[in-house]
C-alpha positions in Angstrom: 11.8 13.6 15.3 14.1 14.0 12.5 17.8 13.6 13.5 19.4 16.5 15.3 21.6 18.7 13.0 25.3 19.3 13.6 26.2 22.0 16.4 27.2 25.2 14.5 30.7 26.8 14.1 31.2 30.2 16.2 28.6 29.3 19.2 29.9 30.1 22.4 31.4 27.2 24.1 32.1 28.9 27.9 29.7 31.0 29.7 32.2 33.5 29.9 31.5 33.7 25.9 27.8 33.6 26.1 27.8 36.3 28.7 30.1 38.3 26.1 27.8 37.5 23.3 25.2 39.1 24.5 22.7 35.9 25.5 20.3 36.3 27.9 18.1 33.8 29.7 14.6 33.6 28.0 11.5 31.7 29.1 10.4 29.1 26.9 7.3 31.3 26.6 9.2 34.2 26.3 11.0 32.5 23.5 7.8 31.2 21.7 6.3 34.8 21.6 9.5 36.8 20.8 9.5 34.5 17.3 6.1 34.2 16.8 6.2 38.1 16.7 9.4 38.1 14.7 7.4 35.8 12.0 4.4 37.4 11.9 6.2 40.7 11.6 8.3 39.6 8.3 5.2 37.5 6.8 7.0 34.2 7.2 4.7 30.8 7.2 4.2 30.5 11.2 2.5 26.8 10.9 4.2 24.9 7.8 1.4 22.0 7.1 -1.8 23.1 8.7 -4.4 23.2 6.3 -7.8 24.4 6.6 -6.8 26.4 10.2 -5.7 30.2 9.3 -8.9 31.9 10.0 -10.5 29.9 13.2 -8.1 27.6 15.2 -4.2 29.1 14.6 -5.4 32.9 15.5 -6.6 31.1 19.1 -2.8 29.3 19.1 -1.5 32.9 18.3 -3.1 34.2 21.4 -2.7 31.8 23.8 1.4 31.9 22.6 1.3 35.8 23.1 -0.5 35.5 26.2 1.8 32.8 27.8 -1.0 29.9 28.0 -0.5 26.6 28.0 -3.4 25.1 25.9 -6.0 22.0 25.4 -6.8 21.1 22.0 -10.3 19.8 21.9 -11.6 18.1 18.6 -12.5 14.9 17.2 -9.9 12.2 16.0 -8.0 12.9 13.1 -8.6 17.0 13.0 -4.3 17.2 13.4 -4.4 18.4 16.9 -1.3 16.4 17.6 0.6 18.0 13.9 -0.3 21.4 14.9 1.0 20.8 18.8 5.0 19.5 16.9 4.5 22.6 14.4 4.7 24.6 17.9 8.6 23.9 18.1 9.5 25.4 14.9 8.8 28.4 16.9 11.4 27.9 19.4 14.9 29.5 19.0 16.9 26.8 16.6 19.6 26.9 19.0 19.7 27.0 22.5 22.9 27.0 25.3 22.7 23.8 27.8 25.0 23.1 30.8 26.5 19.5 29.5 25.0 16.8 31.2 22.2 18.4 32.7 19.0 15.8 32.7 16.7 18.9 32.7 18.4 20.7 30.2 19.3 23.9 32.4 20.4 27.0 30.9 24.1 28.1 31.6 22.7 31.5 33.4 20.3 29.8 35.3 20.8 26.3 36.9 17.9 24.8 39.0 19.7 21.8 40.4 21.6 22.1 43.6 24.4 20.4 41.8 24.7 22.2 38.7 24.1 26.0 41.0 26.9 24.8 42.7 29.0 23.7 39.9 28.6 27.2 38.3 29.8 29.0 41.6 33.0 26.9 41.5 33.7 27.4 37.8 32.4 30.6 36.6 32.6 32.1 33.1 34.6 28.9 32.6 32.0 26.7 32.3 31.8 24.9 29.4 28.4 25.2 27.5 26.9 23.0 24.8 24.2 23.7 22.3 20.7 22.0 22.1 19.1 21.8 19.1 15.2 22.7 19.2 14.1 19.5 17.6 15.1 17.8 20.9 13.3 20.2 23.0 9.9 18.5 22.1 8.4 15.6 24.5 5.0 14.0 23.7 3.3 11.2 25.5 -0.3 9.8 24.3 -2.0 8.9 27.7 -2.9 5.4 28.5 -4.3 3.2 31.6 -1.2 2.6 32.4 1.2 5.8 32.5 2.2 6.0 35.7 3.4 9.4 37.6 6.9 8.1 37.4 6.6 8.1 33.9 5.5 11.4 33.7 7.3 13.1 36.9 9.9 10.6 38.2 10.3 8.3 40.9 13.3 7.3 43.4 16.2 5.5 42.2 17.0 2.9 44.4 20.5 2.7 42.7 21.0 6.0 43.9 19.5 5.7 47.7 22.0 2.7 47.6 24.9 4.7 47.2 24.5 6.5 50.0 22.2 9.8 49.1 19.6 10.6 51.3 15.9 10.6 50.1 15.5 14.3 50.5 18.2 14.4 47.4 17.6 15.7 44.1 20.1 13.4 42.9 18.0 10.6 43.9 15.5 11.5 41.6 14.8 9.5 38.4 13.2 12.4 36.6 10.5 11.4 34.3 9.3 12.4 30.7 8.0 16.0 32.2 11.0 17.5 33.6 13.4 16.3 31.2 11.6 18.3 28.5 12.5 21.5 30.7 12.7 24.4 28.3 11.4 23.1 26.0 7.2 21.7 24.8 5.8 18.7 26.4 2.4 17.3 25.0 0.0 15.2 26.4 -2.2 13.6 23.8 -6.1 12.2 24.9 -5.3 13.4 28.3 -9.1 12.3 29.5 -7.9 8.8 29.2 -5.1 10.1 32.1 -6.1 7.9 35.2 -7.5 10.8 37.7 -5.0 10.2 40.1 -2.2 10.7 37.7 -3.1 13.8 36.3 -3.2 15.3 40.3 0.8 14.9 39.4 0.6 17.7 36.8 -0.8 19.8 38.6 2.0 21.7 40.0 3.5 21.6 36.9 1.2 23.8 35.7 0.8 26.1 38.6 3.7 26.3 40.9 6.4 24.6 38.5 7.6 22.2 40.7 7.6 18.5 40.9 6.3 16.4 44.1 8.0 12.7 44.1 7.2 10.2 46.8 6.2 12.9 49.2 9.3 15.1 48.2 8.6 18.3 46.9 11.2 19.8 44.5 11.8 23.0 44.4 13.0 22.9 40.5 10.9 25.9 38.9 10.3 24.0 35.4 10.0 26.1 32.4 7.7 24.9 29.7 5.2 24.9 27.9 2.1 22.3 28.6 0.2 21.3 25.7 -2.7 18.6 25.6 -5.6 17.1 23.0 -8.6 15.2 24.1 -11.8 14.6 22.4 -14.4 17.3 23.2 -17.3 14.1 23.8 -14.6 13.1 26.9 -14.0 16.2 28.0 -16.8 18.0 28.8 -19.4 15.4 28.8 -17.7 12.5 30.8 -15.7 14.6 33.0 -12.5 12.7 33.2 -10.4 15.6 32.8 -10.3 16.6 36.7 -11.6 20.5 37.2 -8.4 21.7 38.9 -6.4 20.8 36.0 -9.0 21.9 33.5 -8.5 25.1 35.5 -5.1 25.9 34.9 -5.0 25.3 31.3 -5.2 29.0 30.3 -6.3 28.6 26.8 -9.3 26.1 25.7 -9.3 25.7 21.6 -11.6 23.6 19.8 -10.3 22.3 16.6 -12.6 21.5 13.4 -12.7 19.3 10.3 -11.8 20.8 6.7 -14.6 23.7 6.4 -15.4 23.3 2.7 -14.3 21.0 -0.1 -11.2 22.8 -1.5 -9.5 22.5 1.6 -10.6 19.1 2.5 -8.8 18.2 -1.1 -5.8 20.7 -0.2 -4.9 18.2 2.7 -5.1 15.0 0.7 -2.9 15.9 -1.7 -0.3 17.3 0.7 -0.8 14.4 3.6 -0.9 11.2 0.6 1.4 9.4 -0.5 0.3 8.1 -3.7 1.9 5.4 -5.5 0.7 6.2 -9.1 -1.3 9.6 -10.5 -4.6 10.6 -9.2 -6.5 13.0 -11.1 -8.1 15.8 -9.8 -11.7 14.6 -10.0 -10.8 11.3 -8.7 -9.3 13.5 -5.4 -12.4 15.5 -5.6 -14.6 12.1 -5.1 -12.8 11.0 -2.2 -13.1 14.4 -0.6 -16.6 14.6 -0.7 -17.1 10.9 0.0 -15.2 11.6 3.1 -17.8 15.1 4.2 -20.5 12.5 3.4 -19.6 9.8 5.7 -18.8 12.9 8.3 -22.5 14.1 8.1 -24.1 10.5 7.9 -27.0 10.1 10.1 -25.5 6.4 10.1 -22.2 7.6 11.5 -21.0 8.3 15.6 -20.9 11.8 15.4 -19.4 11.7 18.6 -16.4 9.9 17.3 -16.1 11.7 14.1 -14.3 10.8 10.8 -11.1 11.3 10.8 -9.5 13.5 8.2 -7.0 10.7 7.7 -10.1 8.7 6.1 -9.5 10.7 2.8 -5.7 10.3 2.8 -6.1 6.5 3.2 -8.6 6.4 0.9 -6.1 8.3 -2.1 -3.8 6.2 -1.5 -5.7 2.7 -1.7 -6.8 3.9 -5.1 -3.9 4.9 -6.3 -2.5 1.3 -5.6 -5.3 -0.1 -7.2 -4.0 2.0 -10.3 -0.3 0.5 -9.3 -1.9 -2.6 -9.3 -3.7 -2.3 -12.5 -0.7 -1.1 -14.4 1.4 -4.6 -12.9 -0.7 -7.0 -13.7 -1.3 -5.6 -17.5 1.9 -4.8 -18.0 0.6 -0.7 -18.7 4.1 1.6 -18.6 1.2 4.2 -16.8 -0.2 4.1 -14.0 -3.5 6.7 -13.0 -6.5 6.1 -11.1 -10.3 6.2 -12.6 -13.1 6.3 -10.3 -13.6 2.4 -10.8 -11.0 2.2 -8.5 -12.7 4.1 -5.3 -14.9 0.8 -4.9 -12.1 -0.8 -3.4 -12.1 1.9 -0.3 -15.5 0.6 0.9 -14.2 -2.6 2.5 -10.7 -1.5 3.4 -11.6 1.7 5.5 -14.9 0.5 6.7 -12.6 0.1 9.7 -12.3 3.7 10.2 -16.0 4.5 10.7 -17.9 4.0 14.3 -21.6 3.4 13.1 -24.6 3.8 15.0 -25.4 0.8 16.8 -28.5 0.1 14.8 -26.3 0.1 11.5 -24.7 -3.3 12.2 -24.3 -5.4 8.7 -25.2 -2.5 6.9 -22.1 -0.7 7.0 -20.4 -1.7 3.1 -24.1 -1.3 1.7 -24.2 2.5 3.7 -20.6 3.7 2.5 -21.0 1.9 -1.0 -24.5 4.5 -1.3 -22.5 7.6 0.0 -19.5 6.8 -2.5 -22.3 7.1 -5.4 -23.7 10.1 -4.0 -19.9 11.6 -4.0 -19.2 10.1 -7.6 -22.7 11.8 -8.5 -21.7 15.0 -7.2 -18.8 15.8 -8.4 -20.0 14.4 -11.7 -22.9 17.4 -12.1 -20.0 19.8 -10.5 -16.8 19.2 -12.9 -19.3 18.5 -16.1 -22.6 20.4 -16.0 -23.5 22.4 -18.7 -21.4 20.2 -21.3 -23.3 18.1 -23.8 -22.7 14.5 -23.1 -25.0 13.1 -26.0 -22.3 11.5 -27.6 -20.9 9.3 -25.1 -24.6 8.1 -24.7 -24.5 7.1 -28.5 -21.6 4.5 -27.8 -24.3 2.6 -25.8 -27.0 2.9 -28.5 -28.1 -0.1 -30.2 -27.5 -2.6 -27.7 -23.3 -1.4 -28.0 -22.1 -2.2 -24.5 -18.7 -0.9 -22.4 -16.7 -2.6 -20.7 -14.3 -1.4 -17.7 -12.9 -2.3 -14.5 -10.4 -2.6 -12.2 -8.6 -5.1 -15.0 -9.5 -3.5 -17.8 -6.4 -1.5 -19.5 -6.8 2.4 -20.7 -6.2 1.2 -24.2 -8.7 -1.5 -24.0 -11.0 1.1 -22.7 -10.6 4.2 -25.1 -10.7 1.5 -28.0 -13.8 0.4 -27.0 -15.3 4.1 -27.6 -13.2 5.5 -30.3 -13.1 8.9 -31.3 -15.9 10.8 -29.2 -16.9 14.3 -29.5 -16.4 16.3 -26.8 -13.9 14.8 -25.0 -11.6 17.3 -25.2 -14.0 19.6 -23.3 -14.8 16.5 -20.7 -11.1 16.1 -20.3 -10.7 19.9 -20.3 -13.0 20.0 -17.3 -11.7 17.7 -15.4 -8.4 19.4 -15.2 -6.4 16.7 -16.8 -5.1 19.7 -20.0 -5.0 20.0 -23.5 -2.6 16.6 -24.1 -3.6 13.9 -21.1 -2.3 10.9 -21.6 -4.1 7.2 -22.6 -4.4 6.6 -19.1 -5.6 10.0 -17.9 -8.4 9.8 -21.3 -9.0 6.3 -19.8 -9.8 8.1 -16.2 -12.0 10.9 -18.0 -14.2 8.4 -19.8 -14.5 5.9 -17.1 -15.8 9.1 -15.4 -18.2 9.9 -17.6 -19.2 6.3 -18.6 -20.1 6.3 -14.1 -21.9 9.6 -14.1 -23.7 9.5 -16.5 -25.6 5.8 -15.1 -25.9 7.8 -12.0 -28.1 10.5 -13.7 -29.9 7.4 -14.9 -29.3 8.0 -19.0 -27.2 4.4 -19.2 -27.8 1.3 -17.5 -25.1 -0.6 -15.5 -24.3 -4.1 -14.8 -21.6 -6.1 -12.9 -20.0 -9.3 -13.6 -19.0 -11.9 -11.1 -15.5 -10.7 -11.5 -16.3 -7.0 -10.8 -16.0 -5.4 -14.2 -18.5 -2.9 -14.9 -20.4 -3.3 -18.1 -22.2 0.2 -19.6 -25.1 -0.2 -22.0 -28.5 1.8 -23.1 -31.0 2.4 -20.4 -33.7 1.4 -23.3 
């Protein structure tokens, strides 16, 4: 989480000053729906960053959040089920009153530790009162073999039982992850990879809000809200989420890859981090490369492909450009779609095949990258006559490009060609792109147009891609 801003001027700093202000004691859930109302009410953004969900997944959210659910997020990996769980806390009041001290993060009007009830009976109004930002209201643990109840509830401190407290003592408790994220949103990510035993523990978490440690039970009514993610293939076809819990989840919401292309292209360019300029077509490529490896017959369904593929991808072609612009010394730096060969090898690692597919994997994604390339050559640049960049190639004239191969180098090598403004035009990079982005467009070109078979392609042993006449 980012670091917690500074505590405000003019808070109340004494019950007695809250109780004068006018706070009173919300539910977390109560807190969540009175400003998701308040947003939705004013037309503010309610989920800064999701892309893709408005009209299936964040009206289920809205629901659940109205209807005081805790919620499972079902969906493959890399649909942002854990970055639309953290966008949950922006809906939490940006300031909240805390007693100081207080593990569990008790509100000043009402204290659920024995200690901290009696410490308010003693002192009153004059009990000092600190300020929790909502940033730190947020816990999130991603599920493994070896999370352990303590972990998530607590466990007796010896320390403490040394000392001289009896078992039966709150103050004995180590409190784990759970109830220290009291008023506030704990997530649980891949919950199906819980161990069975240990998710018995959050079971009266969910239901009767209070803890059980080492045969103790705690009478500390919790207040939060439980979120968790698994993958739909665990969850409802190996059963490892046990039915009691499923039971008291109240809201079951199945998450979804980017529905079309625009908003598959949407999330790369606001999720990458790219290192040097990546045209629009050159986006568009990746994005349906990605859809393509997502609908492969060659491809785990079952395990998906993450939306994270495309991001990665943008930004290992973009460093190629980096890369390119080094080594040659180029004061520019933008990506052609020479570049997006690279992807194959580095993010076959991404990508569960079938189990028949083995050794065919580079050969299967290198196909689908075409078939993207192809694509969005016949959507950006249909209709447009292309004649003339086929005449650089007549007569046994040959191109040359690659990874190594400058923009200048490449745009002298075809001159002035007609209609390049309109290719260029087309392609979105405007009425004055630069050498490099003219570089992109015709490399673009040059790669389409072999693909619609009307040039002939060759590579050398040092990967540069040489474009001549079919003929």
């Amino acid at each position: 989480m980012a670091d917690v801003p500074t505590i405000p001027a003019g808070l109340p700093r004494t019950v007695g000053e809250l109780r004068a202000a006018g706070y009173a004691y919300r539910t977390v859930k109560e807190e969540l729906r009175d400003n998701l109302l308040a947003k939705m009410r004013s037309g503010e953004t309610r989920f800064p960053g999701i892309v893709g969900y408005d009209d299936t997944v964040l009206p289920e959210v809205e629901r659940a959040i109205l209807a005081g659910h805790d919620m499972v997020l079902l969906g493959e990996r890399g649909q942002g089920k854990t970055r639309l769980i953290r966008s949950l806390v922006a809906l939490l009041d940006e300031w909240t009153p805390v007693i100081p001290g207080s593990e569990l993060n008790e509100h000043p009007l009402r204290p659920i530790t024995p200690a901290n009830q009696a410490k308010l009976a003693e002192t009153g109004d004059h009990q000092l009162v600190t300020w929790l930002h909502r940033s730190a209201r947020y816990g999130e643990k991603l599920a493994t073999p070896d999370t352990s109840v303590g972990d998530l509830v607590g466990d007796v401190d010896p320390i403490r039982v040394a000392q001289g407290r009896t078992l039966g003592d709150p103050e004995t408790i180590h409190f784990g992850l759970v109830p220290r994220t009291n008023r506030g949103i704990f997530a649980v990510n891949e919950l199906p990879d819980l161990a069975e035993r240990i998710q018995v523990s959050l079971l009266n978490v969910l239901e009767e809000r209070d803890i059980q440690v080492r045969g103790y039970q705690l009478r500390l009514p919790l207040d939060l809200l439980l979120v968790a993610s698994a993958n739909p293939e665990d969850y409802t076809n190996r059963g490892r989420i046990i039915t009691p819990l499923k039971d008291r989840f109240g809201a079951e919401i199945r998450t979804h890859y980017p529905v079309d292309l625009e908003l598959e292209t949407e999330l790369v360019r606001q999720e990458a981090t790219l290192v040097a300029s990546v045209p629009e077509h050159v986006i568009e490529v990746l994005a349906r490369f990605a859809r393509a490896v997502r609908e492969s017959p060659a491809v785990d369904q079952r395990s998906g492909v993450s939306a994270r593929f495309a991001i990665a991808a943008a930004e290992t072609v973009a460093a190629s450009a980096l890369r390119r612009s080094g080594l040659l010394g180029e004061d520019e730096a933008v990506a052609r779609v020479g570049d997006t060969v690279s992807v194959t090898s580095t993010l076959r690692g991404k990508v569960e095949f079938e189990s028949g597919e083995e050794g065919r994997e580079t050969e299967i994604l290198g196909h689908l990258l075409r078939t993207a390339v192809a694509e969005t050559f016949r959507s950006r640049l249909a209709g447009l006559d292309l004649s003339s960049f086929v005449n650089l190639v007549a007569e046994g004239n040959i191109i040359e490009t690659g990874e190594l191969v400058g923009a200048d180098e490449v745009l002298r090598q075809v001159g002035p060609v007609p209609g390049l403004a309109k290719v260029l035009d087309r392609l979105g990079l405007g009425d004055a792109p630069s050498r490099g982005e003219a570089a992109a467009g015709v490399e673009f070109v040059l790669e389409g147009l072999h693909l619609s078979r009307r040039m002939s392609k060759a590579l050398t042993a040092e990967g540069r891609a040489l474009y001549g006449s079919r003929e």
